[in-house]
N, C-alpha and C positions, 0 to 999 in steps of 0.2 A: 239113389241119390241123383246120378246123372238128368232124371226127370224133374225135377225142380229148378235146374237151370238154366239162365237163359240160354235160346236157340242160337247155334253157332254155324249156322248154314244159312244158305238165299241170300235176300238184301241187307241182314241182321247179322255182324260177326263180335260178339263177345270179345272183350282182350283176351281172353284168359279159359281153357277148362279148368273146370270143378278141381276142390282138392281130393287128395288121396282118400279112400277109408279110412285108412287109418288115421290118418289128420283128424279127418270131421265125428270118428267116433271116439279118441283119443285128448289127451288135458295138451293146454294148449303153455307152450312155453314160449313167452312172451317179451320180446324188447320193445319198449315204449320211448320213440322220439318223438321229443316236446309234452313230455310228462308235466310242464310246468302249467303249460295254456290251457284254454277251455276246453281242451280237445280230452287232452291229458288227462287233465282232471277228472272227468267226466268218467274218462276212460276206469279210472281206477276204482269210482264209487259203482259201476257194473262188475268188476272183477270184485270186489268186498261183498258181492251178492250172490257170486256162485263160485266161491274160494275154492270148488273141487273139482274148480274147470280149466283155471289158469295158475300158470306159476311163475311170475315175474323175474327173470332174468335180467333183465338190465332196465335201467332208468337213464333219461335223457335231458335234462332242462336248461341248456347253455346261460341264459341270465341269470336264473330268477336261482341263486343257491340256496339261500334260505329255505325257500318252498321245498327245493330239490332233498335239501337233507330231513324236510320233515316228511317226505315220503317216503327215502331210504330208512330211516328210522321206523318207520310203521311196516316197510315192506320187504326190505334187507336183501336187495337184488346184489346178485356175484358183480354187477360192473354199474356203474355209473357214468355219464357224459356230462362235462361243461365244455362251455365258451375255448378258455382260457388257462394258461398255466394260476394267473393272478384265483379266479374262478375257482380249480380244483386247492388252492393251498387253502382257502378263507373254509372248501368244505368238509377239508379235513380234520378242521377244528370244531367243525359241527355236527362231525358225528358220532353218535354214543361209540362210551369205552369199550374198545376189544371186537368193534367193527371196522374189518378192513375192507373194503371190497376195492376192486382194482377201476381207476378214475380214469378217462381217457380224453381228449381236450381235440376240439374244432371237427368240419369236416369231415377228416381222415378216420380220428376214434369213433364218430356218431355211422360211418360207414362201414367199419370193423362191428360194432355192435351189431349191426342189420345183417352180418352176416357170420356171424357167430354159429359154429355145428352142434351147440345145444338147441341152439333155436329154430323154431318152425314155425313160427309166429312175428311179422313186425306189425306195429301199427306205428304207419307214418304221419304223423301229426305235424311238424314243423310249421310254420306260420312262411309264406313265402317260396323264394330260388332256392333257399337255405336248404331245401328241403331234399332237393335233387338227390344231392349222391347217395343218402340211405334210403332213399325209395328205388333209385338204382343196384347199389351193392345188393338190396334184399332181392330186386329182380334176378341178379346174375347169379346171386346163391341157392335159385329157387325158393324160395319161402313165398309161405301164403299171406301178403299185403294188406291191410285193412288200409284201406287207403283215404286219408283227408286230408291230406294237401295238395290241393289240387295242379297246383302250379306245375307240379312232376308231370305231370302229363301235356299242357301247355307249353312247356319249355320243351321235352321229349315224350313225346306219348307215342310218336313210329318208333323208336329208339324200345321203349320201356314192351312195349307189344310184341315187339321182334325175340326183346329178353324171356318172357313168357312162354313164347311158343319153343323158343331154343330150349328152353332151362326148367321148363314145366311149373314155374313162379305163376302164382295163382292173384289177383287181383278180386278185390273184394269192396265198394264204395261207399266209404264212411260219409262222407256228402251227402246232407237230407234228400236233395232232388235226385240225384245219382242212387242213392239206395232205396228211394219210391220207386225210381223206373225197374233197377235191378228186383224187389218185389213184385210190380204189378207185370214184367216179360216172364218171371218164372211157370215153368208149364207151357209157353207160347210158341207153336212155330213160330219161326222169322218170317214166312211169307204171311201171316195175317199179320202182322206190323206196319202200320201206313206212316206214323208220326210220334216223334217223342215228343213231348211239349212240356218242359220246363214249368215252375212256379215261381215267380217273386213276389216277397213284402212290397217293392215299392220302396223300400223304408222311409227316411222321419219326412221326407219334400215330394212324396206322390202328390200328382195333378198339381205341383208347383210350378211357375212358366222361369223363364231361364232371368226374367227380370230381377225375380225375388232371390233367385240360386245363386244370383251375384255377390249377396248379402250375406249369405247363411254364415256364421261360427261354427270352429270346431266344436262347441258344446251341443249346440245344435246336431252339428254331423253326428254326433255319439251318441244319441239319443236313438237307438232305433225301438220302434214300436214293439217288438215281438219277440226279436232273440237275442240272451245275453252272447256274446262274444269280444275276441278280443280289439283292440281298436283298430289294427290295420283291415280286418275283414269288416268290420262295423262301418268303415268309410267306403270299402269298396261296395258293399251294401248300399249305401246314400249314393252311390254314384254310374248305381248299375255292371260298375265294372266286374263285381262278383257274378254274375249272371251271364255277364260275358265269357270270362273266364269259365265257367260250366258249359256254356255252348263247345267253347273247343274240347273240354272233359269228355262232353258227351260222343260229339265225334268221334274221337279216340277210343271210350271206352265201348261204344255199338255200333263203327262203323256203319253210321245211315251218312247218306248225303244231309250238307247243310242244310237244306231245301227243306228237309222231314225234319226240322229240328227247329219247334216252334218254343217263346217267350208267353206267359201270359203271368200279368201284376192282380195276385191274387192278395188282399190286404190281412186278412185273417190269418193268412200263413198256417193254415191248416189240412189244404190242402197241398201235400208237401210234390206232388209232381203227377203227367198223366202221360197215359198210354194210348193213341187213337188205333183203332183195330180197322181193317177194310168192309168188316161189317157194318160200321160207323160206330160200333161201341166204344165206350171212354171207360178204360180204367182206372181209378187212383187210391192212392196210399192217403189216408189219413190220418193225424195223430195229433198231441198235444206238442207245441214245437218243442221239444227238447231232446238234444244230442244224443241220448243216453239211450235213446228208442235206437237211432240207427248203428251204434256202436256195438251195443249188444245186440243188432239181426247179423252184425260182421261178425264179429271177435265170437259169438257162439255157433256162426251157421255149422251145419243146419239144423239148428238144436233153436228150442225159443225158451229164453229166457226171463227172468223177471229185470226188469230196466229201471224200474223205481220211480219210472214215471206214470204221474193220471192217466187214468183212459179218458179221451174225451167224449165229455156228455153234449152231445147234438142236442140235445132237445134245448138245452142253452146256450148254446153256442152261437145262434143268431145267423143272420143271409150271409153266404157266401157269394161274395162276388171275385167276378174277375173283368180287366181289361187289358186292352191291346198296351204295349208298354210306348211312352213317348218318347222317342228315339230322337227326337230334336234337341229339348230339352236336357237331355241324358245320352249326349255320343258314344259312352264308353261300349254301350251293347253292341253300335255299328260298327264302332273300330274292330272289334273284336272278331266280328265276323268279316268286314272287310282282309283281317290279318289271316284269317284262317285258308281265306283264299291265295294269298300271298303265300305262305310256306313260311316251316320252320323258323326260319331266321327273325322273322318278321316279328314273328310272335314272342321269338327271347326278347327282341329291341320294347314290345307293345310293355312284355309283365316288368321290364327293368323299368323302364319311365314311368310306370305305373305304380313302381315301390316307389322310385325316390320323389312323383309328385305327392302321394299319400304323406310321406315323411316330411315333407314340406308345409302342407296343409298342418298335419298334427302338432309341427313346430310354429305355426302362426308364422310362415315366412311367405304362404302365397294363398290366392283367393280358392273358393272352390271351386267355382270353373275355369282357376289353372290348370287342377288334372286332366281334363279331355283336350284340354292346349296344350301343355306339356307331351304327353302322349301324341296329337298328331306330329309334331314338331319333329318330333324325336323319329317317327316313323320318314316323315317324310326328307329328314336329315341321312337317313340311313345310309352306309356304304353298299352298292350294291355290289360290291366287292366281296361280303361276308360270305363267309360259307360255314354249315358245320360237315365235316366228312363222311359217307355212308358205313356203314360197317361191313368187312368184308365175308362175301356169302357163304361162304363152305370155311370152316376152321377149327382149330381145337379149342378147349378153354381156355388156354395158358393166349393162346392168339386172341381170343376173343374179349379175355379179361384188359388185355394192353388193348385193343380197340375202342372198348367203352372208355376206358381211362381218356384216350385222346379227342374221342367225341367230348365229352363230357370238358374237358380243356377249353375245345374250340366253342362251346357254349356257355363257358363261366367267360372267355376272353370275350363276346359280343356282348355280354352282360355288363360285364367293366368295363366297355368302350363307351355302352351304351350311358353308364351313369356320369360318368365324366361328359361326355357330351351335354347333359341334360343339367349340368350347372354352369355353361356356359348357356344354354336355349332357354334358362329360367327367367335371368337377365332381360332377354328380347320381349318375353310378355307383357 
């Protein structure tokens, strides 16, 4: 096993060693947060494909109840997550007679579930911050991560890294570009690694100049060319910020310098990420764009599974191209890496102004190139007063569990200052 993954030595350090044997030759018992979203979903038609591989333990969908009890109904997990007290009463009406399972409500229950001692499996899906504390709780309780929210690691990724190495929590990256690279390093020393290079769509306003982006509709924004998803990642897609937000992922997840950590707007979205070698060789992963490739290389490694998806046929698939991305017209990839050089704090202020200008756009209360103004605003509003605390180096769990707790505090309190701030800086645009 050990030999298929990536190098954890030289200029190359992995978050995470491999999981156990036992893990990787064993049925995988699994808690799914944000069972309701694309992620989710997705998730469950790869588990309905190898039923003798996973065994659903808990389900998670805080809005969408409806969805959530027609999953529990098909798949009759011990625990379930919503939103809200209002949320678990409406689902307990919807779910068949003489199923009880036990229902847990916000944050705190969807973090209890992530760390459940039946479980050895979470796949962190959340859409957002939302996401933090069960991709947290699953790091502190060791379990093996299939990770697709990426946000978790943007808002804490030395936090979540430090949890791994303490706690033996495995990280696994359900991110199309994150789980091309995690493919195309497996087998690689670290010292022939010169550069990761990233892929994007571009989505629906590639080679558009910032005249026309002034313009654009929400309807427009939703449109993206290639992949279905849900609509806050679908705008951050139109706005580069999703790509942004991967650059910091990747940092975090392969420790290269920014510098090695190249963007290129690849339209076809086929080829989903590459590997530059010091030989000059170019690795890459290619595939038909659908989720369901990379959820099943996580949730089964190191086992390959049927995904349900096409293979794609090259010989019709047509030129792949790629270009350098315009970074004028589309700030959010600079900011993004300007923030990465700033430090942590920077980066909670970049993803919170970054949720609530999206939710602003989606709400038709501001233009599309309010998000990259909203966003600088907010950055350059910043107290530089914030701080999130380090976690103390030598301790036991019982110490170590109240330290995450108070990090994780001091990172949801810059979150909330931050979005309060950014409805008085909405105003000024």
């Amino acid at each position: 096993m050990p030999e298929l993954w990536p190098a954890t030595h030289g200029e190359l350090s992995y978050i995470s060693q491999p999981p156990s044997q036992e893990w990787a030759q064993g049925k995988r018992s699994l808690t799914l947060l944000g069972s309701t979203g694309s992620i989710g979903s997705n998730t469950l038609k790869v588990v309905a494909a190898a039923p003798e591989l996973f065994d659903i333990v808990a389900l998670a969908g805080a809005h969408n109840v409806q969805k959530l009890a027609e999953q529990a109904a098909r798949w009759r997990p011990r625990y379930l997550g919503v939103f809200n007290q209002a949320g678990a009463d409406v689902l307990k009406k919807l779910l068949p007679a003489g199923y009880t399972p036990e229902i847990v409500i916000g944050a705190q229950g969807y973090a209890r579930l992530a760390a459940l001692p039946e479980v050895n499996t979470v796949l962190s899906a959340q859409v957002g911050a939302a996401g933090l504390r069960g991709t947290v709780a699953a790091a502190l309780a060791g379990k093996v991560i299939c990770l697709a929210n990426k946000e978790s690691l943007v808002l804490a990724g030395g936090l979540v890294r430090e949890l791994c190495r303490r706690t033996g929590a495995v990280i696994l990256p359900v991110d199309s570009e994150h789980n091309a690279i995690f493919q195309c390093l497996a087998g690689r020393a670290a010292s022939h690694v010169k550069k990761i290079i990233l892929t994007a769509s571009g989505g629906p306003f590639r080679g558009q100049p910032r005249s026309v982006l002034a313009h654009v509709t929400r309807e427009q924004a939703l449109q993206h060319p290639n992949w279905s998803m849900g609509a806050k990642i679908t705008i951050d897609s139109a706005t580069l910020m999703n790509k942004g937000l991967e650059v910091i992922e990747a940092w975090h997840l392969y420790g290269v310098p920014l510098e090695h950590i190249g963007v290129l707007v690849h339209p076809q979205s086929l080829v989903h990420s590459l590997v530059e070698f010091h030989d000059g060789a170019l690795m890459a992963q290619l595939g038909t764009p659908d989720m369901r490739m990379a959820i099943a290389y996580c949730a089964a490694w190191p086992h390959c599974i049927e995904s349900g998806v096409a293979p794609l046929d090259l010989a019709s698939a047509g030129a792949l191209t790629f270009l350098p991305p315009d970074e004028a017209a589309f700030p959010c990839l600079a900011l993004a890496k300007k923030v990465l050089q700033q430090g942590m704090e920077a980066a909670i202020v970049m993803n919170a102004a970054n949720e609530v200008a999206v939710q602003r756009f989606l709400d038709k209360q501001c233009r599309f190139l309010d998000i990259p103004a909203l966003i600088e605003a907010a950055l350059d509003a910043r107290p530089q007063g914030q701080q999130v605390r380090p976690l103390p180096a030598q301790c036991d769990h019982a110490v170590l569990t109240k330290a995450v707790g108070d990090i994780l505090q001091d990172i949801e309190n810059i979150d909330s200052s931050t979005r309060e701030a950014c409805a008085a800086l909405a105003r000024t645009l």
